[in-house]
N, C-alpha and C positions, 0 to 999 in steps of 0.2 A: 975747337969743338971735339967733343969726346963721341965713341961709334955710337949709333942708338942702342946697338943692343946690349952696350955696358950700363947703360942709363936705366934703360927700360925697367930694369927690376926696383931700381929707385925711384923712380916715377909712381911704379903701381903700392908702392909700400904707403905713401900720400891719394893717391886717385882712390884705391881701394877702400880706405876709409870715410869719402866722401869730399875730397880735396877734389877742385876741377883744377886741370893743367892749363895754367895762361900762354899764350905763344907769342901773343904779338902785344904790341903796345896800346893798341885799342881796347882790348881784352884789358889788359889792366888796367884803363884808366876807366874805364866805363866798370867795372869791379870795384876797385877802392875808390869811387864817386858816387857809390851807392849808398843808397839810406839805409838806416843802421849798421853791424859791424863787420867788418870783415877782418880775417886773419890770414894775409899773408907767409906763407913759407918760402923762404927761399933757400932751395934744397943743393945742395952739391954730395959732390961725390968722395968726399973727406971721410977720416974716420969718427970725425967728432957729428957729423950730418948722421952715420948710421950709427953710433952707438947712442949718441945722444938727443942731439934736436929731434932727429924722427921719432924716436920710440917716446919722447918728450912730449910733442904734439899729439902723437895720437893716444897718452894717456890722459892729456888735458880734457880733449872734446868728451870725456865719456860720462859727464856729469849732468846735471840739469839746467845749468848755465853755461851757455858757449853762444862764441859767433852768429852771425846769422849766414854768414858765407865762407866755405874754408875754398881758400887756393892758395896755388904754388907758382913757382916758377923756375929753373932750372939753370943756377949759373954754368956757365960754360959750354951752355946749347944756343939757346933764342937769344942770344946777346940782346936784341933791339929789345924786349920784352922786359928782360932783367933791368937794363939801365933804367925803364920809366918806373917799374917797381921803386927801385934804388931811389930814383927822383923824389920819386913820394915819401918817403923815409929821412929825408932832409930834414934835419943839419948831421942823421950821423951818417958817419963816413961807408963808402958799400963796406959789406961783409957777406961772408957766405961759409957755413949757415948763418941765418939772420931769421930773425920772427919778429914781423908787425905785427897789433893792431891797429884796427881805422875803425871812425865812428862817425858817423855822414863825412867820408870822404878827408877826418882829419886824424894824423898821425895820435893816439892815446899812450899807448906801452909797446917799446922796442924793444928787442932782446939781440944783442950782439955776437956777433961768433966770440968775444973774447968773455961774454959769460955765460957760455956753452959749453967750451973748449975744458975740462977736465971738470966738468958739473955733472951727476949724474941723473938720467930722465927725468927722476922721480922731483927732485929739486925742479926742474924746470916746468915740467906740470903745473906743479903747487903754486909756481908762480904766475904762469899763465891763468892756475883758474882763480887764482887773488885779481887780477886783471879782470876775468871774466866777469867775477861780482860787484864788480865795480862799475864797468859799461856795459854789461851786456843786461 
C-alpha cells in the first residue's frame, strides 16, 4: 500500500470531477449492480494513469452522453475493493489503469492498461464516448 498522502492528489483528480471513491467491496458491488451505467476507473499511481487514463476520463464525461454513475477505485490501496471491481471485469485479466463499463450490472466496453499505455487522452475519450453513444 502506498502513503495516503501520495494518493490523495490522485484520488481527488477523479472525486473532483464527480467520480465517488469505492473502498470496500460492497460499494462496488452494490455500484456496478446498479441500473443503468456505470463507469469504473481504476486508478493507479503509474505514469500512463496520470498522463493518460485520467486526463482520458475526465475528457470523456464532458459531453451530453455519459454514464449514469462515475467511480473509482484505487489499485494498491483498498486491495479488497479492487479485486471485486477486477471480479466484475471478467474474463480480462486485472490491469491498472483499467476503465470499465457496466450496463444493469453487466460488463459492455473495457479498456486495458495495455491500450492506455502510450495512447494519448484525447484517443481514449473519443473512445469512451463512442461507448457512451452506444449504451448510455
Amino acid at each position: 500500500m502506498y502513503p495516503e498522502y501520495m494518493v490523495a492528489p490522485m484520488r481527488d483528480e477523479l472525486t473532483s470531477v464527480g467520480f465517488e471513491q469505492l473502498t470496500t467491496p460492497e460499494q462496488v458491488d452494490s455500484a456496478i449492480s446498479a441500473e443503468g451505467t456505470v463507469l469504473v476507473m481504476v486508478n493507479s499511481v503509474c505514469g500512463c494513469a496520470a498522463a493518460n487514463a485520467r486526463p482520458g476520463v475526465k475528457m470523456s464525461i464532458d459531453g451530453d452522453k455519459k454514464p449514469s454513475k462515475l467511480v473509482t477505485v484505487f489499485a494498491g490501496m483498498e486491495k479488497d475493493a479492487v479485486d471485486t471491481a477486477r471480479a466484475h471485469m471478467l474474463p480480462y485479466p486485472p490491469s491498472s489503469p483499467a476503465i470499465a463499463l457496466f450496463k444493469d450490472g453487466k460488463l459492455v466496453h473495457m479498456i486495458e492498461r495495455r491500450h492506455i499505455e502510450g495512447r494519448p487522452a484525447q484517443l481514449i475519450a473519443e473512445n469512451l464516448k463512442a461507448a457512451y453513444a452506444e449504451f448510455c
